[in-house]
N, C-alpha and C positions, 0 to 999 in steps of 0.2 A: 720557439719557446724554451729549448734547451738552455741558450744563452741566460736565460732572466729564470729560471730553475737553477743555474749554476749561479749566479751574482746573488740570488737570495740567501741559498745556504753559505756562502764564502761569506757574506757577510751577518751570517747567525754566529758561525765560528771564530771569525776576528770580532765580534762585538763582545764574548763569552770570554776568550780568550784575556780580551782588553779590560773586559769586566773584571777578572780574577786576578788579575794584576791590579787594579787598585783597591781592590777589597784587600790583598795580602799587603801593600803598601804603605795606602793613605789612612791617617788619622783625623779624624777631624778635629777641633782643636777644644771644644768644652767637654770633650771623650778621652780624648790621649791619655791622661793619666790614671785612668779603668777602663782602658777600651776592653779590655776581654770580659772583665764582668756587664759592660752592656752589652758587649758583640759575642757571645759565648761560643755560637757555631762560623763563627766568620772561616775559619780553616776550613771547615767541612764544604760552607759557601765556595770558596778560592778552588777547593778539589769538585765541585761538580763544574765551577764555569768551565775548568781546564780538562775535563774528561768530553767537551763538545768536541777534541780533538779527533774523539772516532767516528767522528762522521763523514771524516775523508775520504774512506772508501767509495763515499758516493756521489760526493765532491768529484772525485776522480775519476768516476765509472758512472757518470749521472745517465748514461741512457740502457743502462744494464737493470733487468726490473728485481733480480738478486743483490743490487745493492740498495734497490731501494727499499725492499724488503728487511733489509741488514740495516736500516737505519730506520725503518718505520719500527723494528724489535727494540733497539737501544732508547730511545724517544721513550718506549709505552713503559719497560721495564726499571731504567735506569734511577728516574724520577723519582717512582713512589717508593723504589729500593733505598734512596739517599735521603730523600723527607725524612725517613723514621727519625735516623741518627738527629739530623739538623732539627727536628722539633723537641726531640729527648734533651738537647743540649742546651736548645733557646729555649724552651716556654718550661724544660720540668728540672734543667741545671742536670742530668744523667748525662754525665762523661761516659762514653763508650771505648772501648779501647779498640787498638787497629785489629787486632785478630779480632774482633766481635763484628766490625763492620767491614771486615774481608768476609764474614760467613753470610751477613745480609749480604752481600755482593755477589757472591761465588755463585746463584742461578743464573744471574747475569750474566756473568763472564764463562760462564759455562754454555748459554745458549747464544751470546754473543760469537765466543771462540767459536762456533760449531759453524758458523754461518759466514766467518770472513771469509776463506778459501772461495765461497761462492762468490761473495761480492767482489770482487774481485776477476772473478770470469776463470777462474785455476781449477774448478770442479766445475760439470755442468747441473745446473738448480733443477732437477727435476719436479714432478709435480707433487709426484710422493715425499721429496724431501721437502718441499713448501709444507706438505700437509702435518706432518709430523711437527715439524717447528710453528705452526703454527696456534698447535692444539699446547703445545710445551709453554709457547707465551702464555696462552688464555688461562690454564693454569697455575702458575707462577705471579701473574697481575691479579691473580684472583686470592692468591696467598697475599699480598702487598698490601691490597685493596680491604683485605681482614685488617690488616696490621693498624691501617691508616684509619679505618671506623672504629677501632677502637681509640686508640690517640686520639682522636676529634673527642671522643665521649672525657677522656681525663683533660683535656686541653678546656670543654666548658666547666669542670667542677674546678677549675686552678682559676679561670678567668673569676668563677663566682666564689669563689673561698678571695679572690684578691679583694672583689669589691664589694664584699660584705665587712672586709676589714676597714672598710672606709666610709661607707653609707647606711644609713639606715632607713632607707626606703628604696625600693626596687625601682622605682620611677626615676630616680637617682643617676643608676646604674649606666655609665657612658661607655659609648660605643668606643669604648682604645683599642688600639691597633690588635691587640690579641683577636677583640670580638671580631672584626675585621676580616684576620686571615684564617679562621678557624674551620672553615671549607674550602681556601686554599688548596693545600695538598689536596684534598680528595677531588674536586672541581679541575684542577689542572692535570692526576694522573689520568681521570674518568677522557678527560679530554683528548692527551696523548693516544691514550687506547680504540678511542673514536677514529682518529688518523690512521694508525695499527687497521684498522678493520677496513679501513676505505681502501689502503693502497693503492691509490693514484696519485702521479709527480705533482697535479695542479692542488691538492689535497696538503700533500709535503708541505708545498709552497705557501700557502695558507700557513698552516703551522708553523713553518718557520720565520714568516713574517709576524706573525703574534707573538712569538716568543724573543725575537729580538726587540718588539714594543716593549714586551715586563721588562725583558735583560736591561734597556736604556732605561725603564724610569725606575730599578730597583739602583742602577746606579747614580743618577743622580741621587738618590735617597743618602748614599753612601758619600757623595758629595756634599749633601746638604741635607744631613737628618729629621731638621725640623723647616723643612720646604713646606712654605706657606701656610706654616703658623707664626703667631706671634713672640715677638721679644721674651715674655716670661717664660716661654716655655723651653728655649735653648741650652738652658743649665739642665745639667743631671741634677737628680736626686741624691740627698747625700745618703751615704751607705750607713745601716743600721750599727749602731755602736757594739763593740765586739763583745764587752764586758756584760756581764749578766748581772742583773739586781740580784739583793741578797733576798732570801726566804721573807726577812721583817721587811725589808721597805716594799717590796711585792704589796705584803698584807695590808701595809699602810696606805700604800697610792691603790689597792682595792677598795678599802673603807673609805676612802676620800668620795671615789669612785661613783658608788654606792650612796652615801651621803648626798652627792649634789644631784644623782640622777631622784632619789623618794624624796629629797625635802624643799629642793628648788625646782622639780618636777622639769628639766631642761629637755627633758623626751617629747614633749610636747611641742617642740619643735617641728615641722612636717620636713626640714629640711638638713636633720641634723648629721652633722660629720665629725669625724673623727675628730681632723686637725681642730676644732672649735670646741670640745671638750677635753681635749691634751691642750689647749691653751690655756682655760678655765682652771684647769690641776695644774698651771702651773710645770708640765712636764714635757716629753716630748712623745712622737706620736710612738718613737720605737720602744717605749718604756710602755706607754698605755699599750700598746699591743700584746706586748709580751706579757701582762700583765692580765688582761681576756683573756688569752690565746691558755694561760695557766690556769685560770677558774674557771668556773661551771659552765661559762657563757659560750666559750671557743671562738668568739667571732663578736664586732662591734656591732653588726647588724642583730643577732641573735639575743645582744646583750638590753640593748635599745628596746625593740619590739618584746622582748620578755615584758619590760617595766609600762607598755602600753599595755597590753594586755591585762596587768594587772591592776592599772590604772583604772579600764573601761569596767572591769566587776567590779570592782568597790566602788563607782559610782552607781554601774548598775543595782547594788544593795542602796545604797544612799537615795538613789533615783531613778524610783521604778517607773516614773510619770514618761523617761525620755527618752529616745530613741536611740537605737543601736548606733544607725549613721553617723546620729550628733554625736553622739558620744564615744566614735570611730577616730572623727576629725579632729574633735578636742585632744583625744590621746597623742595624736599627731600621723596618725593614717593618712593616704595618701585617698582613702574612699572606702567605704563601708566591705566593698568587693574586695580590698585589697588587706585589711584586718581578718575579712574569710579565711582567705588564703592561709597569709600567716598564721593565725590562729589554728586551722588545720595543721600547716606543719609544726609548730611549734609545741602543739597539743596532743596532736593522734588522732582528734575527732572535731567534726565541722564544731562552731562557737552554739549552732542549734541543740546539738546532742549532748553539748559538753552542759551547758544553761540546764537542759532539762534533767539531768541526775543531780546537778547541785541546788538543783529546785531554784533558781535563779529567774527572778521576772523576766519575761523576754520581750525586749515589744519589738 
C-alpha cells in the first residue's frame, strides 16, 4: 500500500504544480484582454497550487507517521488560511497586500516550521509534542473557520445586492457560480480538518485523491471557462462605462424612469428585468443602475416591488370586493406568500398589520 500512497500524493503535487503553471500562463482567448478584471485572484490561485510543494516531506518520508502528521496540519490549515485573500479579491475586488497575507499566513508557517524537523525523522515526534501541535491546529482552524463564516455571510448579501440589481422577483434569482461556491471554502476546510482528525495514510489517500479531482476540473474550467454551456454565453460582459452621468441627466433618465414604471404600469410584469426596462429608456443597463443605485430605491428589485406594492393599495381602496392574491398577481408578485414577504421587508410590518392602522379593507 505504501507504493499507491506514494503515486497518489506525487501525483496531487505534479497535478497542483501543473495546475499553477497554467493558471499563471494561459489566457483564454474571449478573456485575454481583461483577464485580471475577471480572474482578480488568479495570482493568489497560482501561489496555493505551487505551495502543494510542501507536501514533500511526506512524499519522501511516507511511512514516518510525523510526516503524515506534518501534512495532515498543512492540508487542514493552509486552505482556509489562503481562501480569505482569494475570496476578498474574487467576489468583494479587496486587494490585499503581501505583508497582510504573510500575517494570515505566519500561524501556518509557524506551526508548519515547528513540525518539519520532525517529518523528516531529525527530531524524534514524541507523544507530548503531537499533543501540543495538535491542540495549536484545532485552534488556529478554529480562528480560520470564524474568518470564513463570516465571508460566507458578506459573500450571500454581494450575491443578493448583484441579483436584486437585475430581477425583480426572487423566483428570478439564478443559481450563478457565486450561489454555487459560496459554501465552498467552508465545506472544503471543515473537510481538510476531518482528515486532520483521522490521521491515517488510507484517509491521506482519500483526500488526496479528491482534491486532485477539484485540481483537474478547476483546470479545465481554466481551459475552457464556459465548459458546457452555450455559445451566448462565452463573451464577457462589457465593463461599465467609466464616466459618470451628470446630476441633470441622472434626474431625467429618473423621471423617465418613474414615468413609465406609474403610467404604463410595466411592473406588472411577473417577470420583469433590468435589461428590458434599460431598453424601454432607451439607455443602458449601467446608466439605469447608476441611476437606482443614486435614488431612494438602492436596487432594481427594491425599485420594482416598491411600485407593486403601491399598486396593490390603491386597488385595495378602489377594490374592496377582491382579493389579496388576485391583486398580488396583477401587481406582478410571484404569489400572494411572496408579496408577504416583500411587503414585510420593504415595510417593517407583515401587509396584515400594515392594512389594519391604515384602516384598509382586508380581504
Amino acid at each position: 500500500m505504501t507504493e499507491i500512497y506514494f503515486s497518489i500524493n506525487l501525483i496531487l503535487i505534479v497535478t497542483h504544480l501543473y495546475g499553477g503553471l497554467i493558471r499563471l500562463a494561459y489566457r483564454p482567448r474571449a478573456y485575454a484582454k481583461n483577464f485580471e478584471h475577471y480572474f482578480p485572484a488568479y495570482k493568489l490561485v497560482v501561489f496555493f497550487y505551487w505551495m502543494q510543494i510542501m507536501e514533500l516531506p511526506y512524499l519522501l518520508n511516507i511511512s514516518n507517521p510525523a510526516a503524515l502528521f506534518y501534512a495532515n496540519t498543512f492540508d487542514a490549515l493552509f486552505l482556509p488560511a489562503i481562501l480569505v485573500p482569494i475570496i476578498n479579491r474574487y467576489f468583494f475586488r479587496q486587494s490585499e497586500g503581501i505583508g497582510r497575507i504573510f500575517l494570515r499566513l505566519l500561524p501556518v508557517a509557524g506551526v508548519v516550521s515547528f513540525l518539519f524537523p520532525y517529518a523528516f525523522g531529525w527530531l524524534p515526534f514524541t507523544e507530548n509534542v503531537r499533543t501540543v501541535a495538535f491542540w495549536v491546529v484545532c485552534v488556529e482552524f478554529l480562528c480560520y473557520l470564524v474568518v470564513l463564516l463570516l465571508n460566507r455571510v458578506k459573500m450571500e448579501r454581494k450575491i443578493r445586492l448583484v441579483n436584486e440589481m437585475t430581477y425583480s422577483n426572487e423566483s428570478d434569482f439564478p443559481l450563478r457560480f457565486a450561489s454555487n461556491v459560496k459554501w465552498f471554502p467552508l465545506s472544503c476546510s471543515l473537510f481538510c480538518f476531518v482528515f486532520f482528525l483521522l490521521d491515517s495514510q488510507p484517509a491521506k489517500m482519500v483526500h488526496d485523491a479528491l482534491f486532485i479531482g477539484v485540481s483537474v476540473t478547476f483546470l479545465l474550467y481554466v481551459l475552457e471557462p464556459h465548459w458546457g454551456k452555450g455559445e451566448e454565453s462565452q463573451l464577457p460582459q462589457s465593463k461599465q462605462p467609466a464616466i459618470r452621468m451628470s446630476d441633470g441627466r441622472r434626474q431625467e433618465l429618473e423621471d423617465q424612469l418613474v414615468d413609465l414604471l406609474r403610467n404604463q404600469k410595466i411592473f406588472t410584469q411577473p417577470n420583469l428585468k433590468m435589461d428590458e426596462v434599460a431598453r424601454l429608456l432607451k439607455t443602458n443597463r449601467s446608466y439605469l443602475s447608476e441611476t437606482i443605485q443614486y435614488g431612494q430605491w438602492k436596487s432594481f428589485y427594491t425599485l420594482v416591488n416598491s411600485f407593486r406594492i403601491e399598486y396593490v393599495l390603491q386597488q385595495m381602496q378602489q377594490h374592496p370586493e377582491m382579493k389579496m392574491e388576485t391583486l398580488s398577481i396583477d401587481a406582478g408578485f410571484a404569489s400572494a406568500s411572496s408579496f408577504s414577504q416583500i411587503f414585510k421587508k420593504l415595510k417593517g410590518v407583515p401587509p396584515s398589520e400594515y392594512l389594519k392602522n391604515q384602516e384598509v379593507p382586508n380581504k
